[in-house]
MITI-190301 format. One line per field, with one value per residue (C-alpha): x, y, z; residue in one letter; residue number from 1. Coordinates in nm, 2 decimals. Example, Ala and Ser with C-alpha at 12.3 -4.5 7.8 and 13.67 -1.06 7.14 Angstrom:
2
px	[1.23	1.37]
py	[-0.45	-0.11]
pz	[0.78	0.71]
code	[A	S]
pos	[1	2]
END
This chain:
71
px	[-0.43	-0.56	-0.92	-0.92	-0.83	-0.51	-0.19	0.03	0.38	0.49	0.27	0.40	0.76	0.65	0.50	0.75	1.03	0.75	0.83	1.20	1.32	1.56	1.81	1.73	1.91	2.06	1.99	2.31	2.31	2.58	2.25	2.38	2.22	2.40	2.33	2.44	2.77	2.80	2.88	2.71	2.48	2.38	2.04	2.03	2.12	1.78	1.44	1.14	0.89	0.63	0.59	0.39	0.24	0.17	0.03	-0.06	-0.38	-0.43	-0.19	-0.16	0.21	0.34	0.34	0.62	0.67	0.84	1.03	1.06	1.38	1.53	1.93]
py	[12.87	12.74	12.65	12.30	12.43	12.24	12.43	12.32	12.28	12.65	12.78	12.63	12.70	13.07	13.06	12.92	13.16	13.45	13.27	13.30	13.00	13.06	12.76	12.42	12.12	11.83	11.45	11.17	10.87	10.90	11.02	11.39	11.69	11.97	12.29	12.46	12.60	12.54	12.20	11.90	11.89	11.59	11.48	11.49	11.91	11.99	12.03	11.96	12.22	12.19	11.90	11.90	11.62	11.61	11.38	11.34	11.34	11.06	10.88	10.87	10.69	11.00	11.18	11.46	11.59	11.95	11.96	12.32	12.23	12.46	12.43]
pz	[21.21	20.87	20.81	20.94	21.30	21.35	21.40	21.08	21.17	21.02	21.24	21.56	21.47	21.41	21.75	21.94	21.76	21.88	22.26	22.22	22.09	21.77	21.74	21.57	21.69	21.47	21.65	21.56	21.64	21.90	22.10	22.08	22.01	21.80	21.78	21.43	21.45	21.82	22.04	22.11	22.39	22.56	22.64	23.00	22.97	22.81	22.94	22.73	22.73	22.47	22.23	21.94	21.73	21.35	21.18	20.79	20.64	20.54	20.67	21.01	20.98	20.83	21.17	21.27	21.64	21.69	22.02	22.22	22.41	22.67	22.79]
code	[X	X	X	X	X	X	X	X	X	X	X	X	X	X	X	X	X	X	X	X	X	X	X	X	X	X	X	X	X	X	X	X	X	X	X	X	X	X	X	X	X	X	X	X	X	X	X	X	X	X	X	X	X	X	X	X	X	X	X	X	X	X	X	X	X	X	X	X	X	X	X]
pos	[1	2	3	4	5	6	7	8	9	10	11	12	13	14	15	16	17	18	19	20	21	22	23	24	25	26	27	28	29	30	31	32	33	34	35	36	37	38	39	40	41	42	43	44	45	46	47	48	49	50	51	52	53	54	55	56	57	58	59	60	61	62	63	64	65	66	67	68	69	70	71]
END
């Protein structure tokens, strides 16, 4: 973690890849999720198990959330 404590969001990705999850998903608006180079999945076939919230500095609009999704 860096010195301010919080988990910046390379860090959680390198955890969760540590924890087996390796495949990033693309959102469309069609409400699908894509997996690179494979089929669409819809949302209803994934479970959520571990959210993550980011937020900037000094803004607190500029905020990210990292999804570990499981099929």
């Amino acid at each position: 973690m860096n010195q301010g404590g919080m988990e910046t969001l390379r860090e959680a990705i390198a955890r969760l890849e540590q924890r087996g999850f390796r495949q990033a998903f693309r959102a469309t608006s069609d409400g699908k999720l894509y997996v690179t180079g494979e089929s669409s999945l819809a949302p209803e076939e994934l479970i959520v198990e571990e959210t993550v919230r980011f937020e900037g500095e000094s803004d607190p609009g500029d905020e990210s959330v990292l999804f570990a999704l499981r099929t």
